[in-house]
C-alpha positions as CSV (number, residue, x, y, z in Angstrom):
1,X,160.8,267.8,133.7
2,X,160.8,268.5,130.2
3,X,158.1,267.0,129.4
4,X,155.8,268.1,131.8
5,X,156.8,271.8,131.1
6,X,155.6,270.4,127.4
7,X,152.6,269.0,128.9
8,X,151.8,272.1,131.1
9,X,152.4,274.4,127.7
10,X,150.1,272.3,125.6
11,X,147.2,272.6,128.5
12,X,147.3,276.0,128.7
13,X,147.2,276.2,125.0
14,X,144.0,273.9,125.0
15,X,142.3,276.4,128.0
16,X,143.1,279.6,125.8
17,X,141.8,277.6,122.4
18,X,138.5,277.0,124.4
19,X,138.3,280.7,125.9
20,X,135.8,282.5,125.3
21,X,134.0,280.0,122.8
22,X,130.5,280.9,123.0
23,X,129.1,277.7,122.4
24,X,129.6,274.6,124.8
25,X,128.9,272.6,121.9
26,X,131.9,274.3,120.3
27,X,134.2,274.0,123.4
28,X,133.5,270.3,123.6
29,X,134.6,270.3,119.9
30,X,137.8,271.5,119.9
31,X,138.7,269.9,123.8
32,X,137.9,266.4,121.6
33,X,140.0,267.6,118.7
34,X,142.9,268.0,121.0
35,X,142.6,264.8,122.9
36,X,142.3,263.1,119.7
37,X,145.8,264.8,118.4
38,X,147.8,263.8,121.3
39,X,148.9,260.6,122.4
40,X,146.7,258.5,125.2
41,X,149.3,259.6,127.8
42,X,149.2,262.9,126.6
43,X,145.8,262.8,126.6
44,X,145.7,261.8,130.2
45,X,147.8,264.1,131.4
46,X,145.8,266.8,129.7
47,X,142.1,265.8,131.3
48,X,144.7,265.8,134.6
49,X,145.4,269.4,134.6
50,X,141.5,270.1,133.7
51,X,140.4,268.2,136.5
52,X,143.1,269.8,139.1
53,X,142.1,273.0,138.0
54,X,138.6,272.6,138.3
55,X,138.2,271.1,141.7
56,X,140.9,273.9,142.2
57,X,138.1,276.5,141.4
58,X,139.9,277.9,138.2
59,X,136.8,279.3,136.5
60,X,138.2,278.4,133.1
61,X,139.2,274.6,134.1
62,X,135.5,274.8,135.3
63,X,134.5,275.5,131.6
64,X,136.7,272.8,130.5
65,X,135.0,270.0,133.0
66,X,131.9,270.7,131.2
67,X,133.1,270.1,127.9
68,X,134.9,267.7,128.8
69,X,132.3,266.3,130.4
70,X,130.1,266.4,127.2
71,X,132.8,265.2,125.1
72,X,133.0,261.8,127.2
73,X,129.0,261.5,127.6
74,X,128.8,261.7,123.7
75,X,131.6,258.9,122.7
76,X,130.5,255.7,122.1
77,X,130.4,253.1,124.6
78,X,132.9,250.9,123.1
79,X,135.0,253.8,122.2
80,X,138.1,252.9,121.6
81,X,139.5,256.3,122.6
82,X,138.0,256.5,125.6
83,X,139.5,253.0,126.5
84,X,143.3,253.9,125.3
85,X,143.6,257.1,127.3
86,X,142.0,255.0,130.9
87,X,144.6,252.2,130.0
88,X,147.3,255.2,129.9
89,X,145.7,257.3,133.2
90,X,146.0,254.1,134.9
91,X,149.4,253.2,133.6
92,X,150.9,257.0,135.1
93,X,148.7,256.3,138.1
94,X,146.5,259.1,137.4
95,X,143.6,257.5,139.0
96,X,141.1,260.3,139.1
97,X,141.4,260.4,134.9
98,X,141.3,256.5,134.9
99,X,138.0,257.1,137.6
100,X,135.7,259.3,135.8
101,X,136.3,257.6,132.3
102,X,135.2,254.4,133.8
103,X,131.2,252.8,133.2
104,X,129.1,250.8,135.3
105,X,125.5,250.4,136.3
106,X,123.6,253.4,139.2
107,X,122.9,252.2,142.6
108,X,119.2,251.3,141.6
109,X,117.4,249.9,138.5
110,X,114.2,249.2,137.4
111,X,113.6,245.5,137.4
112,X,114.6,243.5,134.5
113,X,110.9,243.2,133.5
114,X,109.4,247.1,135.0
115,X,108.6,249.5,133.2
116,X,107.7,253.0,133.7
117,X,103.8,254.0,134.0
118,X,102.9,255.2,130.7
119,X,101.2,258.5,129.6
120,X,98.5,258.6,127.7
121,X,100.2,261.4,125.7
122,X,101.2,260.5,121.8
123,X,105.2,261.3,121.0
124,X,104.9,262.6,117.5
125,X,101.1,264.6,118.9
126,X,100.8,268.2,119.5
127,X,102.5,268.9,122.9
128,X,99.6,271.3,123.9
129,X,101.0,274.3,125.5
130,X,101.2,277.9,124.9
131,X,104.1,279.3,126.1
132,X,103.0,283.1,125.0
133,X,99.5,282.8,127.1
134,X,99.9,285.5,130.5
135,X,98.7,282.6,132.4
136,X,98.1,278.7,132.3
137,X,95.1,277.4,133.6
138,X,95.3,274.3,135.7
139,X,94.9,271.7,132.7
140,X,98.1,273.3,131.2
141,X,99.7,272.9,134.4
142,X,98.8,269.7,134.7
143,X,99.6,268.6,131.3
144,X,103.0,269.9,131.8
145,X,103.3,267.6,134.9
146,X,102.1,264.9,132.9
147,X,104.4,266.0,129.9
148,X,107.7,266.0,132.1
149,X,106.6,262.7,133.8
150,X,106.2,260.7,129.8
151,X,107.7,257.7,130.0
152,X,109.0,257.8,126.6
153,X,112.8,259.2,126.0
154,X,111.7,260.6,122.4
155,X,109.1,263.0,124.1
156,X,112.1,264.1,126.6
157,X,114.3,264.9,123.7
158,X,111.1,266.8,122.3
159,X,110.4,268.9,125.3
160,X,114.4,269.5,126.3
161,X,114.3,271.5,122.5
162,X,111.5,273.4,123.6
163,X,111.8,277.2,124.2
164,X,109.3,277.5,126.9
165,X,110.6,274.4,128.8
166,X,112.5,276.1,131.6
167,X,115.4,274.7,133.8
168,X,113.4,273.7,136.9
169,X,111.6,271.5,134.3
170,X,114.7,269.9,133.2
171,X,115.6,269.6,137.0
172,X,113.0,267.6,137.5
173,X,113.4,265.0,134.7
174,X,117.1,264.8,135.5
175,X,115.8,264.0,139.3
176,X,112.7,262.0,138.9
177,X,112.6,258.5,140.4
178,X,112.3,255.7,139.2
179,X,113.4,256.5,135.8
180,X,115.4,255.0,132.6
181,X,119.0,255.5,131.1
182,X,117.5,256.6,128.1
183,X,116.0,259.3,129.4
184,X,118.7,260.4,131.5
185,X,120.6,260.1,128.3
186,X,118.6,262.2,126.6
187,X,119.5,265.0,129.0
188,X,122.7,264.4,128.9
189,X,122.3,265.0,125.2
190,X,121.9,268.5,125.5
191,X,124.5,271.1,126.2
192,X,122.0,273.6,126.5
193,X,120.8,272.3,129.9
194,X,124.1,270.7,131.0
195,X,125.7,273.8,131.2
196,X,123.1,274.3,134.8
197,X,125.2,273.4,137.5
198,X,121.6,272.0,139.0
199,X,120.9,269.2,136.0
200,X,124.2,268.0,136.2
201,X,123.8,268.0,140.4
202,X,120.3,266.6,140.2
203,X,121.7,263.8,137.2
204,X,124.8,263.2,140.0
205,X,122.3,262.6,142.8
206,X,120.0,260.6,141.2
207,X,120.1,257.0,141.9
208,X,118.8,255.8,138.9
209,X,121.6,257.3,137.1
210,X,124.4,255.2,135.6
211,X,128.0,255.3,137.2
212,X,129.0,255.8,133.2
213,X,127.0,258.9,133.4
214,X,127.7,260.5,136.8
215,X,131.5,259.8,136.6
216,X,132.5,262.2,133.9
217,X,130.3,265.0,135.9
218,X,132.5,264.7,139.1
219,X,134.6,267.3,138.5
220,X,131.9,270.0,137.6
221,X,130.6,269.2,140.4
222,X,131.0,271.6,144.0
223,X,132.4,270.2,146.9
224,X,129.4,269.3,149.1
225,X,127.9,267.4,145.9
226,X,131.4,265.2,146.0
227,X,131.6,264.8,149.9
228,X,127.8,263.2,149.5
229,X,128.7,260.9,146.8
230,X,132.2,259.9,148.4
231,X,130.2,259.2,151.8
232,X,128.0,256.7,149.6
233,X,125.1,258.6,147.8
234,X,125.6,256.4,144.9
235,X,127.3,253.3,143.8
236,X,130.9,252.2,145.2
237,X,132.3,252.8,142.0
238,X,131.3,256.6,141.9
239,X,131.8,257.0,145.6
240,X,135.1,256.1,145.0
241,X,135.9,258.1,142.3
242,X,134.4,261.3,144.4
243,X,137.2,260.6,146.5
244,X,139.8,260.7,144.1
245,X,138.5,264.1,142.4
246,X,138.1,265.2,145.7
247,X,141.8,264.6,146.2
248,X,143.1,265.9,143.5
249,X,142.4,269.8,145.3
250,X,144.9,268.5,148.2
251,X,148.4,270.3,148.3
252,X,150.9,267.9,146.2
253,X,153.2,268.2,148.7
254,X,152.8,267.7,152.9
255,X,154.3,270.1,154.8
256,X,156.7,268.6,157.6
């Protein structure tokens, strides 16, 4: 009991250090400074309370999904970190921690030998928009289009910098199908546009996406966007782990 009124202290102190950060680069900061300072079980326990809170609808908890969120889309893939505090979650039986730290492969893939249709549009070349004009003429339009379709994830790192490029924009490369890991990635990559609940929905729903990818968004995620993915919207692995985020909002206790 002592120890979880520890635990419970040291979250609360982690929700207040992130408050009012304006930053989600910064909050993902110091929510990876903390893991990093406790122990893996500690650790656990604290991504716990942030998930419970989140899928709880505690605004702040919310906040904290996203960083956290961030925080585990940035680690390495062999981190080290990453695997100590999912050995730990699943030692305590918190399976919703041990769930959403977890990798794997999205429910479809491009064949081992596709590729994606290229455009005829050089990376490092003038992008070939003016954002300030009153208007865009239809070859704008349609070189946007072609822009947001590029095969290539350095032009999506490009345009996701871009001031003009606006979140419907983003929307649509997070949802466009077929597509590649890197480029999803490269979304990912920017907490800018992660902060929209509809790139992170439209990443979540995607197919194409990686389970390593989608399972860290679950708890920033509403309701509805869970029940889909628990009723099989994507892979078993992140169907599963739906569930157990799902869960997590149930009463800890039946009543008789």
């Amino acid at each position: 009991m002592a120890r979880d009124a520890a635990n419970g202290a040291g979250d609360a102190s982690t929700l207040r250090a992130m408050h009012g950060l304006p930053e989600a680069a910064q909050r993902q900061t110091v929510l990876g400074e903390r893991l990093a300072q406790h122990s893996p079980a500690a650790a656990a326990g604290l991504i716990d309370s942030i998930l419970r809170g989140a899928i709880s609808g505690d605004a702040s908890s919310r906040d904290a999904a996203v960083a956290l969120a961030l925080w585990i889309l940035a680690e390495p893939a062999a981190s080290t970190t990453l695997t100590a505090i999912r050995d730990a979650a699943s030692a305590d039986e918190r399976h919703a921690v041990a769930a959403i730290l977890g990798t794997g492969p999205g429910r479809c893939a491009i064949a081992a030998r596709g590729r994606l249709a290229e455009i005829g549009i050089a990376v490092e070349g003038p992008l070939g928009i003016e954002p300030r004009a009153p208007w865009q003429p239809q070859r704008q339009l349609h070189r946007r289009s072609r822009l947001l379709a590029h095969h290539d994830p350095r032009m999506i790192r490009r345009l996701v910098m871009q001031r003009w490029i606006r979140c419907r924009d983003v929307v649509a490369i997070a949802a466009r199908r077929p597509t590649t890991e890197a480029i999803l990635r490269e979304v990912c990559a920017s907490p800018r546009w992660m902060l929209h609940a509809e790139v992170r929905e439209a990443l979540a729903a995607n197919p194409f996406t990686p389970a390593g990818v989608v399972l860290p968004l679950l708890a920033t995620l509403p309701r509805l966007a869970l029940r889909r993915l628990r009723a099989g919207a994507s892979s078993a692995r992140v169907a599963a782990a739906a569930g157990l985020v799902l869960d997590l909002g149930l009463p800890r206790e039946r009543l008789p």
